[in-house]
C-alpha positions as CSV (number, residue, x, y, z in Angstrom):
1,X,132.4,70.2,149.6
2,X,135.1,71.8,151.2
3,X,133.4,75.8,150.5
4,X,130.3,74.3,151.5
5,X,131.5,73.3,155.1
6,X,133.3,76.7,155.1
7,X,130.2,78.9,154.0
8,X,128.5,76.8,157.1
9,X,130.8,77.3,159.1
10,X,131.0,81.2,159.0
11,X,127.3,81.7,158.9
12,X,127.0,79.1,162.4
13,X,130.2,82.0,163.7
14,X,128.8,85.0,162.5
15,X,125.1,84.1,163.7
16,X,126.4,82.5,166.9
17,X,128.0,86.6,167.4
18,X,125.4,88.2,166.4
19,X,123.0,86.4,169.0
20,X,125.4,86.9,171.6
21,X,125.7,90.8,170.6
22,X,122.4,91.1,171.1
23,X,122.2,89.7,173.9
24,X,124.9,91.2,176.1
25,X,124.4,94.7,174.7
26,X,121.2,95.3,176.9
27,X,123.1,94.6,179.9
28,X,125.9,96.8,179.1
29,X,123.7,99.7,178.5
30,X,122.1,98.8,181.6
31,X,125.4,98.9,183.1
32,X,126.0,102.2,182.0
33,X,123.1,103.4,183.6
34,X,123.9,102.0,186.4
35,X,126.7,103.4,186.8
36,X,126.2,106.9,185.5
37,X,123.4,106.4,188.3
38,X,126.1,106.5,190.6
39,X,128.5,109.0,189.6
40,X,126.0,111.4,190.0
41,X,124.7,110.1,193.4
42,X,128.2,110.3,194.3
43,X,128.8,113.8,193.2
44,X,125.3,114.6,195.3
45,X,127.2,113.1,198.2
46,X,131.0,114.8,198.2
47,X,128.3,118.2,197.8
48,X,126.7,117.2,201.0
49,X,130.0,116.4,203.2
50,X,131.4,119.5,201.4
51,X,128.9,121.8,202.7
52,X,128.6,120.2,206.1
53,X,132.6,120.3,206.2
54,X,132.2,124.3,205.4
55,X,129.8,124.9,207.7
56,X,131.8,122.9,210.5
57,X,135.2,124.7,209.5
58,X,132.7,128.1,209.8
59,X,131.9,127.3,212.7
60,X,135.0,126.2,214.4
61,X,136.5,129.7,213.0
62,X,133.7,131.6,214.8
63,X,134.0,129.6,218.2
64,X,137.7,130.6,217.6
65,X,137.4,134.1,217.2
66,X,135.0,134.3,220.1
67,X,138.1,132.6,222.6
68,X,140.5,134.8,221.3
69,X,138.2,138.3,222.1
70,X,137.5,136.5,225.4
71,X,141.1,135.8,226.4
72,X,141.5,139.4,225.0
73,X,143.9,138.7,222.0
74,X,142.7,142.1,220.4
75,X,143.2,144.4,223.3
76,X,147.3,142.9,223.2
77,X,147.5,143.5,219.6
78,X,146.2,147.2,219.5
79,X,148.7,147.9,222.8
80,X,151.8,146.8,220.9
């Protein structure tokens, strides 16, 4: 009686985890979507700010450039 109670007993645990494997493993793989989803709308993102950041620091360089010929920072330069 004893085996018999065991056997039962392992095939109520081992069905018990298979039904909850298959269960759960949908929404993991969901879950991995998800969030492979997002890494790569993330990555999108830091490419945008990246590029608007360049073409701020761009511009920023230029307006600098543009003061320093006004101001006449390259006419002291070539006198010295």
């Amino acid at each position: 009686m004893d085996v018999l109670a065991t056997l039962l007993n392992t095939f109520v645990v081992v069905a018990v985890g298979a039904v909850l494997t298959y269960l759960t493993n949908d929404r993991f793989n969901v879950l991995r979507r998800d969030m492979a989803d997002l890494r790569t709308e993330l990555k999108e993102e830091i490419a945008r700010v990246e590029a608007r950041l360049d073409a701020g620091i761009a511009a920023v360089r230029s307006d600098i450039v543009q003061i320093a010929l006004a101001v006449g920072a390259g006419r002291s330069q070539a006198q010295g």
